[in-house]
VMD Tcl script that builds the backbone (N, CA, C; Angstrom):
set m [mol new atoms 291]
animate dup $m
set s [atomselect $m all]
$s set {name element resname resid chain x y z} {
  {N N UNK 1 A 0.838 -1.165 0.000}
  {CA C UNK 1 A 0.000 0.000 0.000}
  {C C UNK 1 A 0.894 1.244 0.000}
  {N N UNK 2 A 1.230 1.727 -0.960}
  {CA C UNK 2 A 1.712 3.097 -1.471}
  {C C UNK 2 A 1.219 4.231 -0.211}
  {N N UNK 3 A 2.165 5.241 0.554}
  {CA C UNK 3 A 2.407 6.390 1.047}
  {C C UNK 3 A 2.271 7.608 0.220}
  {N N UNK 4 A 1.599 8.455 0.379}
  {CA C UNK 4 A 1.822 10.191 -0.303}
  {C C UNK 4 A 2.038 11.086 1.271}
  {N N UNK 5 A 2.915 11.152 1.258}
  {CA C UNK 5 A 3.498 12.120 1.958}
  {C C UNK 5 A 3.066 13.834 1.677}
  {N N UNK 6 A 2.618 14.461 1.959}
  {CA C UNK 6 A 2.738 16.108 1.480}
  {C C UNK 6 A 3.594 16.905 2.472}
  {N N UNK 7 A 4.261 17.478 2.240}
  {CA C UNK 7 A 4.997 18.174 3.414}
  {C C UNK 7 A 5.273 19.902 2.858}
  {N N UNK 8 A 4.157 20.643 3.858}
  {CA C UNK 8 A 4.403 22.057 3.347}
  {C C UNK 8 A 5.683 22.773 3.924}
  {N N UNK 9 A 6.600 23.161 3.051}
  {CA C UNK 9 A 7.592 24.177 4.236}
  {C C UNK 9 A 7.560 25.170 3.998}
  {N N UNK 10 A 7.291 26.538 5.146}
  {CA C UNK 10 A 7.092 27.634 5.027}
  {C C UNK 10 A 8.220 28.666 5.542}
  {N N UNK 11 A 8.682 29.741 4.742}
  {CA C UNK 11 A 9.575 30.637 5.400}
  {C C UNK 11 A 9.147 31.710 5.278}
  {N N UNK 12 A 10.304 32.693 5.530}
  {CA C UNK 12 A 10.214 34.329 4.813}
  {C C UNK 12 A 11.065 34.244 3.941}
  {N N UNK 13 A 11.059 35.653 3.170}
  {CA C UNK 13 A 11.930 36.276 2.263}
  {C C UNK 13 A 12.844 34.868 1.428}
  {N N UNK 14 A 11.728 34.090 0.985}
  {CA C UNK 14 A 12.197 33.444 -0.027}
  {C C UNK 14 A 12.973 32.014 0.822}
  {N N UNK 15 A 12.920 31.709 1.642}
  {CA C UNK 15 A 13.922 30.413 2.739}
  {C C UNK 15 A 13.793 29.452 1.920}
  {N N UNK 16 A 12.400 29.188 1.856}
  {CA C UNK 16 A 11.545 27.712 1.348}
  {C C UNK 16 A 12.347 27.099 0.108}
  {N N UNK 17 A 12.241 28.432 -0.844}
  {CA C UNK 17 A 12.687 28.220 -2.513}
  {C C UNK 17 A 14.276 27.973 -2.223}
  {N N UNK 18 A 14.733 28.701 -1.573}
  {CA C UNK 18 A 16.799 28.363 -0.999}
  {C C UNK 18 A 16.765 27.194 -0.402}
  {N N UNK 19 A 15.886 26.983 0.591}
  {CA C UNK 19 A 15.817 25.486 1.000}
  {C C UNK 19 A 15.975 24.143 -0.092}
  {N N UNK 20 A 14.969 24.024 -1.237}
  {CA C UNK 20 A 14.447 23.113 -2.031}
  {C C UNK 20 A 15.704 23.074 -3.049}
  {N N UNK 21 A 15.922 24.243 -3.436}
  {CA C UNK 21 A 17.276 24.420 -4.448}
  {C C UNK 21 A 18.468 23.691 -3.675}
  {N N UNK 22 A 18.879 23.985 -1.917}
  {CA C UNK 22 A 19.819 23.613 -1.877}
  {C C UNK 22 A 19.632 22.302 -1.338}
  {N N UNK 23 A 18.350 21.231 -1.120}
  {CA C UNK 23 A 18.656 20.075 -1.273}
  {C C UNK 23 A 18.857 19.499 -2.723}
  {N N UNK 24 A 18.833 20.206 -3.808}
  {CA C UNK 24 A 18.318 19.506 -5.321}
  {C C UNK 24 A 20.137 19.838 -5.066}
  {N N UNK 25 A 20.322 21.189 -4.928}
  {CA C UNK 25 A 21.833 20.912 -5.097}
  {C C UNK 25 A 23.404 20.293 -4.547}
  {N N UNK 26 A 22.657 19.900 -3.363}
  {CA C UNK 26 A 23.306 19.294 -2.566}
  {C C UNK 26 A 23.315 17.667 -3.187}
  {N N UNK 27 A 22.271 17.273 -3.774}
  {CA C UNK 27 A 22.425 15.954 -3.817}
  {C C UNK 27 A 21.279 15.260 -3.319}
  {N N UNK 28 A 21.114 15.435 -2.249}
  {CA C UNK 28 A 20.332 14.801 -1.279}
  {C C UNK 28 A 18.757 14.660 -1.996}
  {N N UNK 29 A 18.385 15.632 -2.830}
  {CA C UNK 29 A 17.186 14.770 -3.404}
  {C C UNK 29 A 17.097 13.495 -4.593}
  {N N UNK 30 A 18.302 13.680 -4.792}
  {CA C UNK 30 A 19.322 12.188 -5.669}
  {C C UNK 30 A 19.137 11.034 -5.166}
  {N N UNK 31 A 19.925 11.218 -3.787}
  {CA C UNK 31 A 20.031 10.203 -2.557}
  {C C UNK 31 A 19.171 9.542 -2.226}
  {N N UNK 32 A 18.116 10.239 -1.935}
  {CA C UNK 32 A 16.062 9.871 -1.664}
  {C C UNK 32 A 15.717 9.520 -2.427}
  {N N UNK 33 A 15.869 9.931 -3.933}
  {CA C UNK 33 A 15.221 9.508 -5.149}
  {C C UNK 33 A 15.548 8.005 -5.271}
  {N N UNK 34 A 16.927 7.565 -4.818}
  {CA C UNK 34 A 17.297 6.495 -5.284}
  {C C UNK 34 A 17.344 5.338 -3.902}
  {N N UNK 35 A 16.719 6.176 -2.819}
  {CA C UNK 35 A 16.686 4.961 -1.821}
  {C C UNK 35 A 15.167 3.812 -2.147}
  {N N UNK 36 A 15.797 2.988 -1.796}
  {CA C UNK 36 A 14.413 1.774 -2.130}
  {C C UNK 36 A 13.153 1.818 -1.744}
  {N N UNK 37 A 12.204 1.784 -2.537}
  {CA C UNK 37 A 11.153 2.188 -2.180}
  {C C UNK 37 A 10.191 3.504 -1.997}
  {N N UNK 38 A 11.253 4.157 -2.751}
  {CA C UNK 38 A 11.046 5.937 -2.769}
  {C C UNK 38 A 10.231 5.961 -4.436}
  {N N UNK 39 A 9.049 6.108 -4.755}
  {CA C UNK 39 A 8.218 6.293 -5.714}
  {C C UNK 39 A 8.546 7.946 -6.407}
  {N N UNK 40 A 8.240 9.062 -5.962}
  {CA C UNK 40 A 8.291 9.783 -6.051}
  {C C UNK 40 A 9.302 11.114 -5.010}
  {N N UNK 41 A 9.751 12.165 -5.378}
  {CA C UNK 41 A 10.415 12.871 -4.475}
  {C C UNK 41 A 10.175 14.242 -5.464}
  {N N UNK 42 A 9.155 14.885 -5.359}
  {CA C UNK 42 A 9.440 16.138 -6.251}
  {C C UNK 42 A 8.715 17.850 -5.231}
  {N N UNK 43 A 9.187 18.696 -5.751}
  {CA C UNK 43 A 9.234 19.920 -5.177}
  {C C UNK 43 A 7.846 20.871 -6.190}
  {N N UNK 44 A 7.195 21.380 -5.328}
  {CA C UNK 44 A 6.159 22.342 -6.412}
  {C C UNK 44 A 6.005 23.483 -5.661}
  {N N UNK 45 A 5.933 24.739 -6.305}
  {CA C UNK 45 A 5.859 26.164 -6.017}
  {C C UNK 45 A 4.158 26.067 -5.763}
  {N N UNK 46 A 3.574 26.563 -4.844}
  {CA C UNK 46 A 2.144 26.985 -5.051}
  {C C UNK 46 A 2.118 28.226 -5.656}
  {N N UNK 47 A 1.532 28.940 -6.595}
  {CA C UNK 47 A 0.838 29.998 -7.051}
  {C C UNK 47 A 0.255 31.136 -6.189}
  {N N UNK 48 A 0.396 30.671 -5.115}
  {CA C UNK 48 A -0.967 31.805 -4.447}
  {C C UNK 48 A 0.324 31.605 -3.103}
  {N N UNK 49 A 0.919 31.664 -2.697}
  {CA C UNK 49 A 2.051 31.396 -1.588}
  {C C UNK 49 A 3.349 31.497 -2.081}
  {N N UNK 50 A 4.115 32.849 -2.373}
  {CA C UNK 50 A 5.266 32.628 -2.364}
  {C C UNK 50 A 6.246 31.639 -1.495}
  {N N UNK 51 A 5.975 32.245 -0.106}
  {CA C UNK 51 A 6.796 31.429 1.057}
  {C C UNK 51 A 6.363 30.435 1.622}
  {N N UNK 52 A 6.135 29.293 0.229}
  {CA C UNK 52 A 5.891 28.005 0.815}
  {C C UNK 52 A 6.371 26.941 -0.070}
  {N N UNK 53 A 6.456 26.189 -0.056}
  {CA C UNK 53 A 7.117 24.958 -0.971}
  {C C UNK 53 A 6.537 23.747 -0.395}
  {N N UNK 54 A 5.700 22.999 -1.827}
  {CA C UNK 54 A 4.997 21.703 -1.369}
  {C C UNK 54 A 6.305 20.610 -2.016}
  {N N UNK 55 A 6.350 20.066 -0.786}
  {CA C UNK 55 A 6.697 18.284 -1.355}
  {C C UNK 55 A 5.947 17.187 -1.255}
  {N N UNK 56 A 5.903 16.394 -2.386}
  {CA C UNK 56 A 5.098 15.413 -2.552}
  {C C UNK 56 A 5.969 14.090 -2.874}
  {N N UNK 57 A 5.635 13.482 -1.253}
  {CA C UNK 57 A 7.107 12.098 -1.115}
  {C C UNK 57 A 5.856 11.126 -1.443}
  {N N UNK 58 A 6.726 9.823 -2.042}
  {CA C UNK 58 A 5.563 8.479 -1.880}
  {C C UNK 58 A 6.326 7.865 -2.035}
  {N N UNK 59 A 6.023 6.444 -0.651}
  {CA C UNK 59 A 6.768 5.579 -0.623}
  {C C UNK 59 A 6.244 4.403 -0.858}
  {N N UNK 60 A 6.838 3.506 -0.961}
  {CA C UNK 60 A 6.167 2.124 -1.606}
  {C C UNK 60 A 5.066 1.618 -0.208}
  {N N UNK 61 A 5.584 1.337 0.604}
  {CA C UNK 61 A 4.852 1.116 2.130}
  {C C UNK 61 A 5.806 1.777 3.422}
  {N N UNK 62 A 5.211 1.459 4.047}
  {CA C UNK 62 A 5.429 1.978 5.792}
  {C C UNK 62 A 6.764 1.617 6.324}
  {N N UNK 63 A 7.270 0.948 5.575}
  {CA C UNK 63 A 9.070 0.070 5.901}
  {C C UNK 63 A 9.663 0.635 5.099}
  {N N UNK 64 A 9.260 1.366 3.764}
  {CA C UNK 64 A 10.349 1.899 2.752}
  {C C UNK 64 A 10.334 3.520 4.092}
  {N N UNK 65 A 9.190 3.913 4.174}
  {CA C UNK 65 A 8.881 5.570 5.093}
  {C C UNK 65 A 10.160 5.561 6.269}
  {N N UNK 66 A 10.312 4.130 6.824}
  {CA C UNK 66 A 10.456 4.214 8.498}
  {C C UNK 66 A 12.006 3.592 7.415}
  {N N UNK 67 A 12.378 3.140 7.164}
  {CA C UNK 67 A 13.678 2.797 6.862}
  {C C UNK 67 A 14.305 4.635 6.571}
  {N N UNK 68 A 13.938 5.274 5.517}
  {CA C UNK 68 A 14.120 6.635 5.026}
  {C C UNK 68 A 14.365 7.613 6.127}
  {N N UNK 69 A 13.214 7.417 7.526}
  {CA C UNK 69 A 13.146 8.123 8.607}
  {C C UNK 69 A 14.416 8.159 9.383}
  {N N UNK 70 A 14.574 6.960 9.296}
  {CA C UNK 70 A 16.082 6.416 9.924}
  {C C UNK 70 A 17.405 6.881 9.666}
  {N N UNK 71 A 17.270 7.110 7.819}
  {CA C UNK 71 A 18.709 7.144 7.457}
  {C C UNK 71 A 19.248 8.567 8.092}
  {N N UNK 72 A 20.791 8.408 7.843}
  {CA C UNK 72 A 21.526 9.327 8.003}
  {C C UNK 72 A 21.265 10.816 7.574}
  {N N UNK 73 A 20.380 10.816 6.225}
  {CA C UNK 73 A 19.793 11.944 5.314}
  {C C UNK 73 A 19.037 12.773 6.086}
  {N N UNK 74 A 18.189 11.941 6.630}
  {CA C UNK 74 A 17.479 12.673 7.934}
  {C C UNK 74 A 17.906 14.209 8.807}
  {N N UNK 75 A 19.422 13.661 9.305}
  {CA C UNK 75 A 19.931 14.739 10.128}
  {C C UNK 75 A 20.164 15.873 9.167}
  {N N UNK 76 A 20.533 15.870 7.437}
  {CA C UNK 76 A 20.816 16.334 6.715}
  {C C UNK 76 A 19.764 17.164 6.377}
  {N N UNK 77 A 18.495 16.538 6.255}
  {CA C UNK 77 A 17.334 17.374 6.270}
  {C C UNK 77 A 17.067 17.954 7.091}
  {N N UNK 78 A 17.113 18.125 8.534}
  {CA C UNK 78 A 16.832 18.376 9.663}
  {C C UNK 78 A 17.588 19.739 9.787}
  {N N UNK 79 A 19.335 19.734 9.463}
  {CA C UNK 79 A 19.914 21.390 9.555}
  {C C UNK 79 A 19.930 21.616 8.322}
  {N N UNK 80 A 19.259 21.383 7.211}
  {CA C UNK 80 A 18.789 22.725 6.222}
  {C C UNK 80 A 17.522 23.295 6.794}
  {N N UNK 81 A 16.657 22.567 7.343}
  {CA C UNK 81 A 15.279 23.238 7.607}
  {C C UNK 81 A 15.708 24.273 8.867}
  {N N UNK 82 A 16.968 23.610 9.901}
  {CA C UNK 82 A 16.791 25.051 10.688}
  {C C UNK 82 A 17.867 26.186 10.008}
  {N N UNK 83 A 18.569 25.754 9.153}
  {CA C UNK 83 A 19.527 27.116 8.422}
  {C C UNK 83 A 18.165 27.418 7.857}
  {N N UNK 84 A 17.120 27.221 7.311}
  {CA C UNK 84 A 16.200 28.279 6.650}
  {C C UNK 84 A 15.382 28.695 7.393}
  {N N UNK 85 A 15.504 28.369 8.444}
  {CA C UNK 85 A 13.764 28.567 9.795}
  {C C UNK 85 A 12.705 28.294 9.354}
  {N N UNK 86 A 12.464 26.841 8.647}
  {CA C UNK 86 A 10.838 26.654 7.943}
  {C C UNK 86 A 9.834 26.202 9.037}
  {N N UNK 87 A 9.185 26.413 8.783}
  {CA C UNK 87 A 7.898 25.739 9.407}
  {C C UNK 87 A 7.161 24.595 8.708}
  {N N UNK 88 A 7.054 23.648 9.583}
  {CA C UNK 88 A 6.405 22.787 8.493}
  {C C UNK 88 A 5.068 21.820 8.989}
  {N N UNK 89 A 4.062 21.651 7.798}
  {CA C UNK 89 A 2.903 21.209 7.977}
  {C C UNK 89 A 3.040 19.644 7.230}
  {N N UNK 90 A 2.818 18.733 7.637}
  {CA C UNK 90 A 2.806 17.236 7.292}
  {C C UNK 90 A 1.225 16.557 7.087}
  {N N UNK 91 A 1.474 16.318 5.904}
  {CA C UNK 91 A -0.253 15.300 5.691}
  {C C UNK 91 A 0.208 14.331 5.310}
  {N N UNK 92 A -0.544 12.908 5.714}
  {CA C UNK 92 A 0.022 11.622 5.124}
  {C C UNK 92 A -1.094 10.784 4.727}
  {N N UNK 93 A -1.182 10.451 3.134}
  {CA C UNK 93 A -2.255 9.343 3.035}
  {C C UNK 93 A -2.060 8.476 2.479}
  {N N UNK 94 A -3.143 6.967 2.463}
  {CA C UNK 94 A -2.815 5.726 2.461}
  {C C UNK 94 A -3.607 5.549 0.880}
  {N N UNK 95 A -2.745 5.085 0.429}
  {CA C UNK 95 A -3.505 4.277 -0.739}
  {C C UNK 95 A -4.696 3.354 -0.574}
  {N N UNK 96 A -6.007 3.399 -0.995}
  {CA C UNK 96 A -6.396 2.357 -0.258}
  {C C UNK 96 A -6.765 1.181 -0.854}
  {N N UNK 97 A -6.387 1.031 -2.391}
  {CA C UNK 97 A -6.487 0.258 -3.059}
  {C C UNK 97 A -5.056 -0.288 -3.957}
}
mol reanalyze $m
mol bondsrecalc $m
mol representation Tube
mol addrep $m
């Protein structure tokens, strides 16, 4: 049963968009892209919200999520979000078919 992850991150004066650029440029959305069980990993601007940035993760099931949670990448994600001061909103849904 397939994961969709949404994860909003919100800054000022542009954080969000420096955020997303500097994981694409760092690598690290490479890294995710290519860990097992990672379906999707992509970044979208909303229209109506400059200072926000949607990600839309999907993982194959709940062991590809919690393996990912685990890795090392994690901490990596963890001090870009506080070098940008995001705020962030998490929705998670289940495939149900």
């Amino acid at each position: 049963m397939a994961l969709t992850i949404n994860i909003y991150y919100t800054g000022t004066n542009g954080s969000a968009r420096k955020f997303a650029q500097e994981m694409q440029s760092s690598g690290l959305v490479d890294k995710i892209r290519s860990e097992k069980g990672n379906l999707r990993y992509e970044y979208f601007l909303p229209t109506d919200d400059p200072e926000t940035v949607l990600l839309i993760d999907v993982w194959q099931d709940e062991q590809a999520l919690d393996f990912h949670h685990k890795s090392p990448m994690m901490k990596e994600i963890a001090a870009l979000r506080d070098k940008y001061h995001l705020k962030m909103k998490v929705y998670k849904y289940s495939q149900l078919n």
